[in-house]
C-alpha positions as CSV (number, residue, x, y, z in Angstrom):
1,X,27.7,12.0,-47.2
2,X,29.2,15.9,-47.9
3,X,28.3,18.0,-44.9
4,X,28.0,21.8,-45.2
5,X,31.7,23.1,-46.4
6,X,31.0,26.9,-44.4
7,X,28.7,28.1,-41.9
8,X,27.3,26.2,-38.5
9,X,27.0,22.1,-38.8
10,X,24.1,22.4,-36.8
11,X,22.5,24.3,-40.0
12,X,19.2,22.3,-41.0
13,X,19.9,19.8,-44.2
14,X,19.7,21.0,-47.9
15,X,17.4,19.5,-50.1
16,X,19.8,17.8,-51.6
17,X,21.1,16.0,-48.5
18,X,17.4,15.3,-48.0
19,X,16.3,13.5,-50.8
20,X,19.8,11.6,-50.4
21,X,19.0,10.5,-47.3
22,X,15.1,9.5,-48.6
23,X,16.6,7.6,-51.0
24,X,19.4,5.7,-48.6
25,X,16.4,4.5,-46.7
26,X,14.1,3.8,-50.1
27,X,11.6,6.3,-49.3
28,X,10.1,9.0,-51.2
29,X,9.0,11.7,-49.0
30,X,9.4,12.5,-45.2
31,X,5.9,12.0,-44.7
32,X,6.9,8.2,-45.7
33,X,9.0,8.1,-42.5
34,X,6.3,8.3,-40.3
35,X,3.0,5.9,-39.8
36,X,0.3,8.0,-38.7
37,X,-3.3,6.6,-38.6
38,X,-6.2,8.3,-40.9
39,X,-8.2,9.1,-38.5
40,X,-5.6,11.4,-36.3
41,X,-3.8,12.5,-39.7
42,X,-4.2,16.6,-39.4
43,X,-5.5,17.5,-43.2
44,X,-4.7,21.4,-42.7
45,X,-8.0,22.3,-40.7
46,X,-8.5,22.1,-36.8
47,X,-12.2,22.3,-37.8
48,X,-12.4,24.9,-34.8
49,X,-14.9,27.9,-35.2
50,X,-13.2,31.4,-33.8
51,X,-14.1,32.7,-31.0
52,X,-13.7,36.2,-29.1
53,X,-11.3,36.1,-26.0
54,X,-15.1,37.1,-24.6
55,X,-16.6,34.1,-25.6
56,X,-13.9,31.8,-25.1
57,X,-13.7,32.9,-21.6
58,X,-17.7,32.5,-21.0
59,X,-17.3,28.6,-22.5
60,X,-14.9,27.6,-20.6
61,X,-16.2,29.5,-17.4
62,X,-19.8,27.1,-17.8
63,X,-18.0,24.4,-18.3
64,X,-16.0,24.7,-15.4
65,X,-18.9,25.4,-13.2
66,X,-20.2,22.1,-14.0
67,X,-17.8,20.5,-12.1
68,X,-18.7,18.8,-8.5
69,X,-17.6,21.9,-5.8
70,X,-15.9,19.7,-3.3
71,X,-13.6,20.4,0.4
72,X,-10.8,18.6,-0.5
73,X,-9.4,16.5,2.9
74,X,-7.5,14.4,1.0
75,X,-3.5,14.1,1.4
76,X,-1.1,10.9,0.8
77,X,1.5,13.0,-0.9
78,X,-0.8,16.2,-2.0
79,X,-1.0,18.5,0.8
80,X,-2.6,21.5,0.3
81,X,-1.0,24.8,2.2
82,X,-1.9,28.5,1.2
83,X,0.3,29.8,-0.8
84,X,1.0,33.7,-0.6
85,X,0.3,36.1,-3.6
86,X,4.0,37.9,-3.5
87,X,5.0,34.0,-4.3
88,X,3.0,34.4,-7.4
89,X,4.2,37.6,-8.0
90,X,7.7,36.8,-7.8
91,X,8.0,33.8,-9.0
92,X,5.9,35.6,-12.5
93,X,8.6,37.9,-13.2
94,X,10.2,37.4,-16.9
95,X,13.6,36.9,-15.7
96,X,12.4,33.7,-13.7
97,X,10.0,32.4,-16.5
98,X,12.3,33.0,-19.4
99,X,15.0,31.3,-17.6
100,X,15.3,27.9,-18.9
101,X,18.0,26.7,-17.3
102,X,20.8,28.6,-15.7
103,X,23.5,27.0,-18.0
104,X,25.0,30.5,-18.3
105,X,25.5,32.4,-15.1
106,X,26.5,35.4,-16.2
107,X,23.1,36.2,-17.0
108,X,21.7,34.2,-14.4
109,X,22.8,35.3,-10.8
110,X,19.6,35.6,-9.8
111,X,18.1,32.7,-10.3
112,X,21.5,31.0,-8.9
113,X,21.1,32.8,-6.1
114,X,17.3,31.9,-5.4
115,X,18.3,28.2,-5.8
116,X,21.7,28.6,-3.7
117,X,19.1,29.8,-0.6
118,X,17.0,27.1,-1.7
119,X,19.9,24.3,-1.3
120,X,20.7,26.5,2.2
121,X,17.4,26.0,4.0
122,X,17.1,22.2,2.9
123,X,20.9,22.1,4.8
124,X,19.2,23.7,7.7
125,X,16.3,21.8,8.0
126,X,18.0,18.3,7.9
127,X,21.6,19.0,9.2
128,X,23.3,17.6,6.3
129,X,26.1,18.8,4.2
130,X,24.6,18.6,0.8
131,X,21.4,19.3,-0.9
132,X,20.7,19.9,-5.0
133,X,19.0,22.1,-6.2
134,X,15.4,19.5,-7.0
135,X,14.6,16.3,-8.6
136,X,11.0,15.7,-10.4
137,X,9.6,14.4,-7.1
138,X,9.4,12.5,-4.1
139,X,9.0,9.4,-5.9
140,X,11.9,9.8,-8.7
141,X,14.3,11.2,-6.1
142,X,13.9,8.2,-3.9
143,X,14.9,6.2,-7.1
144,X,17.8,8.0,-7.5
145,X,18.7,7.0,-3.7
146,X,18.4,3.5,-4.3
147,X,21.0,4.1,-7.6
148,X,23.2,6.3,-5.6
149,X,23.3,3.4,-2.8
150,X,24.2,1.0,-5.4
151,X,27.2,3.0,-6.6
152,X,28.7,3.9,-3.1
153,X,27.6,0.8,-1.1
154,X,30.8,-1.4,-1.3
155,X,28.8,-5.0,-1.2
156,X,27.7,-7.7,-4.4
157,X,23.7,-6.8,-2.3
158,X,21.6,-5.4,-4.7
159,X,18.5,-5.1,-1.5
160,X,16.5,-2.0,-1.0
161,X,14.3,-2.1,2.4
162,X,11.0,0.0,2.6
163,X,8.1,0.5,4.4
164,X,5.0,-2.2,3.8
165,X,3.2,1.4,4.0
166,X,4.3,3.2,0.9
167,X,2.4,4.9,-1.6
168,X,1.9,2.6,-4.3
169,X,2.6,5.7,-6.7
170,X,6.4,6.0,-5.3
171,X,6.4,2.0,-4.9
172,X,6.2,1.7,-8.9
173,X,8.7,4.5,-9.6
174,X,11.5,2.9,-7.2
175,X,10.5,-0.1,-9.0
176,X,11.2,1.1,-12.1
177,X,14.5,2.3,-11.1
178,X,15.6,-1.0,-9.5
179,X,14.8,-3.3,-12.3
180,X,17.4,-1.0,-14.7
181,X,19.7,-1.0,-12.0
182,X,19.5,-4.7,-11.0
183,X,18.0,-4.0,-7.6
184,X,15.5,-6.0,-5.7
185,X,12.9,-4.2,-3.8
186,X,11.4,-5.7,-0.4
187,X,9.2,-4.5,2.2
188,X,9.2,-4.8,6.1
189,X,6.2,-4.4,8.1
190,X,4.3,-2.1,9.8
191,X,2.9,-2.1,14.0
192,X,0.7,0.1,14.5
193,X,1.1,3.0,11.4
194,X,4.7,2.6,12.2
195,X,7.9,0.5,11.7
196,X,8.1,-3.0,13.3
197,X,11.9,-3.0,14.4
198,X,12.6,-6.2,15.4
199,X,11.5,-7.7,12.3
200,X,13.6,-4.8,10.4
201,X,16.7,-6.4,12.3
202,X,15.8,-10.1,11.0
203,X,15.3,-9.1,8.0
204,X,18.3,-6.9,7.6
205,X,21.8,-8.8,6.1
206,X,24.9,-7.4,4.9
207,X,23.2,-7.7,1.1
208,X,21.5,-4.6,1.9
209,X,22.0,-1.4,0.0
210,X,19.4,1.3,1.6
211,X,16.7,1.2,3.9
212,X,14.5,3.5,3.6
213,X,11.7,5.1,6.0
214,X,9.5,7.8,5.9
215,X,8.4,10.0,9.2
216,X,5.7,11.3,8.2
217,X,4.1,8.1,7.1
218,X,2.0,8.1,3.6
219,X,-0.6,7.2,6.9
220,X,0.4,10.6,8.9
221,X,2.2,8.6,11.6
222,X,5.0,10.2,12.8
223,X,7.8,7.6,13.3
224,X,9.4,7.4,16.7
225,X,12.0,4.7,16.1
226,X,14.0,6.8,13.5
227,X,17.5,6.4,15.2
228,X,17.0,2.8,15.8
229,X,16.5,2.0,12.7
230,X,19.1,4.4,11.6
231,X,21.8,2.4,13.6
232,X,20.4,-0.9,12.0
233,X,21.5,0.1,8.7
234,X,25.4,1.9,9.9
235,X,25.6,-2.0,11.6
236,X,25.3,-3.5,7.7
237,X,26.8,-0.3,6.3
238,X,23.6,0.4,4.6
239,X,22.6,3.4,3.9
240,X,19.7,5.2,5.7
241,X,17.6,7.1,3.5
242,X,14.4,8.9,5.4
243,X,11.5,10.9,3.6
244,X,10.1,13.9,5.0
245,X,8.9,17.3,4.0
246,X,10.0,20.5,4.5
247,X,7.3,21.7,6.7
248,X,7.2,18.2,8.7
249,X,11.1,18.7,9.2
250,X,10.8,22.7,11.1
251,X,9.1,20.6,13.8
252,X,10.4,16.6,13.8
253,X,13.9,15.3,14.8
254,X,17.0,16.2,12.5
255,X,17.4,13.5,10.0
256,X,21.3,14.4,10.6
257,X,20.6,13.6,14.6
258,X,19.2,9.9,13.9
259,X,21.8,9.0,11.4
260,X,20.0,9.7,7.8
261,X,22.4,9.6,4.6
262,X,20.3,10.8,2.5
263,X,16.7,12.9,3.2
264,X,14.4,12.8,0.1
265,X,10.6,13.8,-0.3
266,X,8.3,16.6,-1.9
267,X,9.5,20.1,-1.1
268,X,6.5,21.5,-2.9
269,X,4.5,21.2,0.1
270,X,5.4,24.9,-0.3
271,X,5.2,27.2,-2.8
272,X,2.6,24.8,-5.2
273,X,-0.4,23.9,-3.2
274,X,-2.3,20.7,-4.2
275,X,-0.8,20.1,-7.5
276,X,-1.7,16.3,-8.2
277,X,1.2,15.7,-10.3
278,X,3.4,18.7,-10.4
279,X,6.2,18.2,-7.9
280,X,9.6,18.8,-6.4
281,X,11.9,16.2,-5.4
282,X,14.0,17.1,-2.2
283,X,17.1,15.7,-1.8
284,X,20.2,15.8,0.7
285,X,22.8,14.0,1.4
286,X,26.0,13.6,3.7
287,X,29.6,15.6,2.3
288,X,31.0,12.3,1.3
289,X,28.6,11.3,-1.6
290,X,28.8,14.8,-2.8
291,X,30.1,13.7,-6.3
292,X,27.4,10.9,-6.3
293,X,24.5,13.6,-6.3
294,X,22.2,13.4,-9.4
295,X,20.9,16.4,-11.1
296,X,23.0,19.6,-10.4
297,X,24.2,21.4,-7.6
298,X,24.5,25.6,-7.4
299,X,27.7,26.9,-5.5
300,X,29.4,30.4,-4.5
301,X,32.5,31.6,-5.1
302,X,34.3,35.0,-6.5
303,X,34.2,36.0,-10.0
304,X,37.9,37.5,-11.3
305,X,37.1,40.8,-10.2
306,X,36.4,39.2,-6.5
307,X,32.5,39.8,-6.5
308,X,30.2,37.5,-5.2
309,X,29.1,34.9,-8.1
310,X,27.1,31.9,-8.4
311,X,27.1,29.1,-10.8
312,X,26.4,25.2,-11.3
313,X,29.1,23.9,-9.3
314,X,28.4,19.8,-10.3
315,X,26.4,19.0,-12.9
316,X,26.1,15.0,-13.2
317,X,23.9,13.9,-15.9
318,X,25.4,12.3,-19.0
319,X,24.4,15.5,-21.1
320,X,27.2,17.3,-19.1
321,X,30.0,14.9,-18.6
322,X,30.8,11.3,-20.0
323,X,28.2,8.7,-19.7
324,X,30.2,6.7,-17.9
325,X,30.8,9.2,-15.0
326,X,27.2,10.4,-15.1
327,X,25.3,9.7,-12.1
328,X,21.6,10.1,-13.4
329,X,19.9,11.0,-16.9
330,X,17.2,13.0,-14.5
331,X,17.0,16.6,-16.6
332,X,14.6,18.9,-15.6
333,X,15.0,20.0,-12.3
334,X,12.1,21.8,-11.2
335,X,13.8,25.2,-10.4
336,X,10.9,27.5,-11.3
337,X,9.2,25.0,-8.6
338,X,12.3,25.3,-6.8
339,X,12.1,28.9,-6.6
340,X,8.9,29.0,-5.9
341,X,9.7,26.7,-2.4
342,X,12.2,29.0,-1.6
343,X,9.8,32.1,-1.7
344,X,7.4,30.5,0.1
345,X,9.6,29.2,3.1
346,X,11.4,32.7,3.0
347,X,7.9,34.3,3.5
348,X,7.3,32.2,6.4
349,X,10.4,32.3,8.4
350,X,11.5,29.8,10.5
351,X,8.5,30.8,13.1
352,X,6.2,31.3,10.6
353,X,7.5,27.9,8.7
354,X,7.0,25.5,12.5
355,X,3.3,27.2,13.7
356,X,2.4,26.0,10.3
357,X,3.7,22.7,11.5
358,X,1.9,23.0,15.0
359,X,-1.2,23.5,12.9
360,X,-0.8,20.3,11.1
361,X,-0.7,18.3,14.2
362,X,-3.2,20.3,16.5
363,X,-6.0,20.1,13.6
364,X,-5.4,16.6,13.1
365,X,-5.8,15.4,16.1
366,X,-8.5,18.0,17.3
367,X,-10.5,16.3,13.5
368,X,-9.5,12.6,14.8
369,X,-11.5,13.4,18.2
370,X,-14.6,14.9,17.1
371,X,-14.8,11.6,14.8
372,X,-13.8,9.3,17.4
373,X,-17.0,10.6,19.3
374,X,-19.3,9.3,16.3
375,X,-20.7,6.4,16.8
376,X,-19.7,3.4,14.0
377,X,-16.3,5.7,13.8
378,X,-13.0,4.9,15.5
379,X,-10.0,7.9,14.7
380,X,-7.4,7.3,15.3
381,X,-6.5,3.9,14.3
382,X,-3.0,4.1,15.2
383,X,-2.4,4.8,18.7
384,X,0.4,7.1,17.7
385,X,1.1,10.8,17.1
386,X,0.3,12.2,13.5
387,X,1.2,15.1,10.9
388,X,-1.8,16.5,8.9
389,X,-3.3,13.1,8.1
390,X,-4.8,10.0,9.8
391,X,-6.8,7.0,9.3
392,X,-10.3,6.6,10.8
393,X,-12.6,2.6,11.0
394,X,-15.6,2.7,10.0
395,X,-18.5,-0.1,10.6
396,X,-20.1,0.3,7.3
397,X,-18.1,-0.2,4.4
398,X,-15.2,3.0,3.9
399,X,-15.6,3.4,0.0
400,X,-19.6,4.1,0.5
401,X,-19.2,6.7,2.9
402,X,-16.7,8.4,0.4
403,X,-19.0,8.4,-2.2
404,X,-21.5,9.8,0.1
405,X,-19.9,12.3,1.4
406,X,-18.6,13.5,-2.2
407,X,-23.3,14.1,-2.3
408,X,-22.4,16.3,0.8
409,X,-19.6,18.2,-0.9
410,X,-16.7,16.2,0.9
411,X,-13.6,14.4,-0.7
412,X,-11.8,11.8,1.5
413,X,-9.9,8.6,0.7
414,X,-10.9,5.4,1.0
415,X,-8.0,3.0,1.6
416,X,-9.0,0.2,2.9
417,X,-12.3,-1.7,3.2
418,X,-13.3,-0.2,6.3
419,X,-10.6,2.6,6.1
420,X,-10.5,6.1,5.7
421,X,-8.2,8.7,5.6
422,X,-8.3,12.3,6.0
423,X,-5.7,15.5,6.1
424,X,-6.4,18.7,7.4
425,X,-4.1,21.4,6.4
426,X,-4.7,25.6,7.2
427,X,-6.4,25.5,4.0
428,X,-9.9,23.4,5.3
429,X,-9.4,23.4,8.9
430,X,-12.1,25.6,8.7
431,X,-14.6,23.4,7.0
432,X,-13.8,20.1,9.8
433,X,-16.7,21.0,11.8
434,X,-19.2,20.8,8.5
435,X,-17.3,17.6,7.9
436,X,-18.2,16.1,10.9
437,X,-21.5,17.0,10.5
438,X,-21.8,15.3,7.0
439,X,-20.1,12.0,8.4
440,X,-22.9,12.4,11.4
441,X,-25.6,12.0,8.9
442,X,-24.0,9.6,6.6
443,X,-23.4,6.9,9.2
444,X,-26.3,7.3,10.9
């Protein structure tokens, strides 16, 4: 088929080249191409009455109000931390929310920059060498792990190792990842909210790529047995992969100091509050897999005039280099979300950034007392220390009192039959004593 003889060859097709097309596939119109059910067919009307900004703004304001008004203490993955207003004000300026993506730095230094000091304080806070500059999510980043394991781990293993306790959200997405890559996924179990390491050891062979554990747990434990398990996997040549968060890692062991490869999780515990969905995939890694990192990576050096520049350093997705060298298809990379972390944690400091930690663990376990004095109500169920979150028994059935409490204006999880779990963050730590209160009367 004739192309365009002058101009761009990324102009749109002539009518000519069109219908020539059309015909080369024996159909008469575009619309042909495409098999779009009656009943969802757009006819030319959206069948939508106008509206003043007024009104449109009283609608949706009643409808709104309609919904249940509830104290959220709810947390496996979505934790809920106040987010200043200069983040929002920063963050809102047009030369962050026009940037798309910072493909051209000489228009982009500073969002380079903001994403340079976000790679810096993910450094500082696990003591690796490496970190990019965000993945999608907790969940997608420790997918990418288990690939990068695969590609630097010299063994014919294809065995990724994780927690019995894992969210079953981040379960499904490593999942995912394996069965492309041709990677089995197994668990080992849990003792008491927390890794069993013997049976880690029998379980452990030299077919194994990464095993992976998380302090905190998706159950709030914090793991004590991090550098034991970390030497378990340098004794198979494994690599150690731990999740974390930022604001868990201002206050719990270096993941560099207990032998961690790779340190993954949700960095938008800052800078997004509860999101349910909207993320920001952490990830950092040791010097020597630097060229294994998926995404992108922001670096510093000297323009020609010897000013300070930044620009994408390593960028390792197939849309950049060949597909054979590429490392990961991941493309968006959250940096708006990114940037918005980086704010945040700025904001804080680093004592600002660790009495927000104290607060996760003193409220916690100040909640898990006051329940633990109910009768029909055991909390903690793990004899262990925890970050934000813990489990509580119940006698009657966990699922009911949910649903009851939601009549009280409460939302917790129910995880088990007899299980519940419950987070306090800054944000509610205020409302636990109502809480208890309402659990009082429901259990009575």
């Amino acid at each position: 088929m004739g192309g365009h003889d002058t101009g761009s060859p990324y102009a749109s097709h002539t009518p000519a080249e069109t219908e020539q097309m059309l015909d080369a596939v024996g159909a008469a119109t575009e619309a042909d191409l495409f098999d779009i059910p009656e009943g969802v067919r757009f006819d030319g009307e959206f069948d939508i009455e106008s509206r003043s900004e007024r009104a449109v703004r009283q609608e949706f304001g009643g409808m709104l109000d309609r919904n249940d008004d509830l104290t959220e203490f709810l947390g496996r993955g979505h934790y809920d931390h106040y987010v200043p207003s200069l983040v929002d004000h920063l963050s809102d300026r047009q030369e962050f929310l026009s940037s798309y993506t910072q493909y051209q730095p000489e228009i982009a230094q500073g969002f380079l920059q903001a994403l340079f000091e976000y790679q810096s304080m993910l450094v500082e806070l696990t003591g690796l060498d490496v970190a990019n500059c965000s993945l999608y999510d907790a969940a997608t980043a420790l997918g990418e792990t288990a690939t990068l394991a695969s590609r630097v781990r010299a063994t014919t293993g294809n065995r990724v190792l994780v927690p019995e306790h894992l969210h079953e959200g981040k379960r499904g997405v490593l999942e995912n990842y394996a069965d492309g890559a041709n990677l089995t996924v197994e668990s080992y179990p849990m003792v008491d909210g927390a890794a069993d390491v013997e049976a880690i050891e029998e379980l452990v062979d030299d077919d194994l790529l990464l095993l992976y554990a998380e302090s905190p747990t998706v159950r709030g434990v914090i793991e004590e047995s991090l550098a034991d398990i970390g030497t378990i996997a340098d004794e198979h040549e494994a690599l150690f992969a731990l999740g974390s968060d930022p604001v868990a890692l201002s206050v719990l062991e270096e993941p560099d100091a207990v032998g961690a490869d790779v340190v993954i999780g949700d960095a938008a515990t800052l800078g997004i509050g509860t999101a349910y969905g909207m993320g920001l995939g952490m990830f950092a890694t040791r010097k020597e897999f630097l060229r294994q990192v998926p995404g992108r990576l922001v670096g510093v050096g000297e323009d020609s005039t010897g000013r300070r520049a930044y620009t994408l350093t390593l960028q390792t997705r197939e849309q950049h280099i060949r597909r054979e060298r590429a490392t990961s298809n991941i493309c968006t990379n959250q940096a708006w979300v990114a940037l918005r972390t980086a704010i945040h944690a700025a904001s804080l400091g680093p004592e600002g950034l660790v009495d927000l930690a104290r607060t996760c663990i003193t409220s916690a376990t100040e909640l898990a007392d006051q329940l633990d004095e109910i009768t029909g109500v055991a909390a903690p169920v793990h004899d262990r220390h925890h970050f934000r979150e813990f489990l509580a028994r119940t006698d009657q059935p966990a699922q009911a009192i949910a649903d009851e409490l939601v009549d009280e204006g409460f939302a917790v999880h129910a995880v088990d039959e007899h299980l519940l779990q419950l987070c306090v963050t800054e944000t509610n730590e205020d409302s636990t004593e109502r809480l208890v209160d309402a659990v009082q009367e429901v259990v009575a």
